[in-house]
C-alpha positions in Angstrom: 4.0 -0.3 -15.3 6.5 -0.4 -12.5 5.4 -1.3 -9.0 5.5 1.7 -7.6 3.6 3.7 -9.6 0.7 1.1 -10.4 0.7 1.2 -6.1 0.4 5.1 -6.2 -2.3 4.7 -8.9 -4.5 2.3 -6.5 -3.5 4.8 -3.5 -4.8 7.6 -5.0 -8.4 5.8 -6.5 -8.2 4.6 -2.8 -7.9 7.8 -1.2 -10.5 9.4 -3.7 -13.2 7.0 -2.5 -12.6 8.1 1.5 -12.2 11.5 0.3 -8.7 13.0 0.2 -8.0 14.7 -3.1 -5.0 16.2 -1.9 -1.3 15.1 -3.5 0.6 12.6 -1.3 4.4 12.1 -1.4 5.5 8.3 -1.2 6.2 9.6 2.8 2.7 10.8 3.4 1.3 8.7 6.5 -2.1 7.4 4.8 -3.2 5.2 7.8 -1.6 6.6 11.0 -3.0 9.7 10.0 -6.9 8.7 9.7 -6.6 9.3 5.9 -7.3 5.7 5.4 -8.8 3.1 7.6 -8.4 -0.8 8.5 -11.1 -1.6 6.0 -8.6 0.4 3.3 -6.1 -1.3 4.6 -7.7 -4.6 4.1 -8.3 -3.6 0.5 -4.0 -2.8 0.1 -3.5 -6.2 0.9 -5.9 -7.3 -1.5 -5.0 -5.2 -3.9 -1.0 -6.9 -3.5 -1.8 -10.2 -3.5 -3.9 -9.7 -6.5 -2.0 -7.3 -8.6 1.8 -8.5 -7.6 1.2 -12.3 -6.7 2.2 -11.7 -2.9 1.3 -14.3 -0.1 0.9 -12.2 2.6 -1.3 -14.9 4.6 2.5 -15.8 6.7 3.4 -11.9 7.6 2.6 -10.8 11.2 0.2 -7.3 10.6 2.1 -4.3 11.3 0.1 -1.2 10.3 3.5 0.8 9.8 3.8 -1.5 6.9 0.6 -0.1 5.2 1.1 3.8 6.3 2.6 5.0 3.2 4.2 4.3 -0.2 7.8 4.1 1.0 6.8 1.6 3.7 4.6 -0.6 1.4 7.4 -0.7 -1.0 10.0 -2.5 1.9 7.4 -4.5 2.7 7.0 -5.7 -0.7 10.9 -6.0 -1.6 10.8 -8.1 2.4 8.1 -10.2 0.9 9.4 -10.9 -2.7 12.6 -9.0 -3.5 12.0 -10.3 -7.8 8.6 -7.9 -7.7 11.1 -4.7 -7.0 13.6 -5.3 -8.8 
């Protein structure tokens, strides 16, 4: 399953469990917004490390990065440009 769409799969369980039912475009601010939290946020990185091999342990935290799809997505291709393709 291609990145993106495994990450909007684990978005939207994400979401579920705080709540929001509501579609989300790969724009939609998740965190900024109060649609998701730190301890959600906490759970995204997780979730990458786990599910796409990232080391994340060397990346200053920068909330923007974890806001939406879009910006996970750079953040990923910044990390490890082979998982994007």
């Amino acid at each position: 399953m291609p990145t993106r769409e495994t990450l909007r799969i684990f978005l939207q369980e994400l979401l579920a469990e705080y709540g929001e039912t509501a579609d989300f475009s790969d724009d939609t601010s998740l965190v900024i917004s109060g649609m998701l939290d730190s301890l959600a946020v906490l759970r995204i990185v997780v979730f990458l490390e786990q599910e796409f091999g990232l080391d994340l342990s060397d990346q200053g935290f920068d909330q923007n990065d974890f806001d939406s799809v879009t910006s996970i997505m750079q953040m990923i291709n910044r990390v490890d440009p082979a998982i994007t393709g």
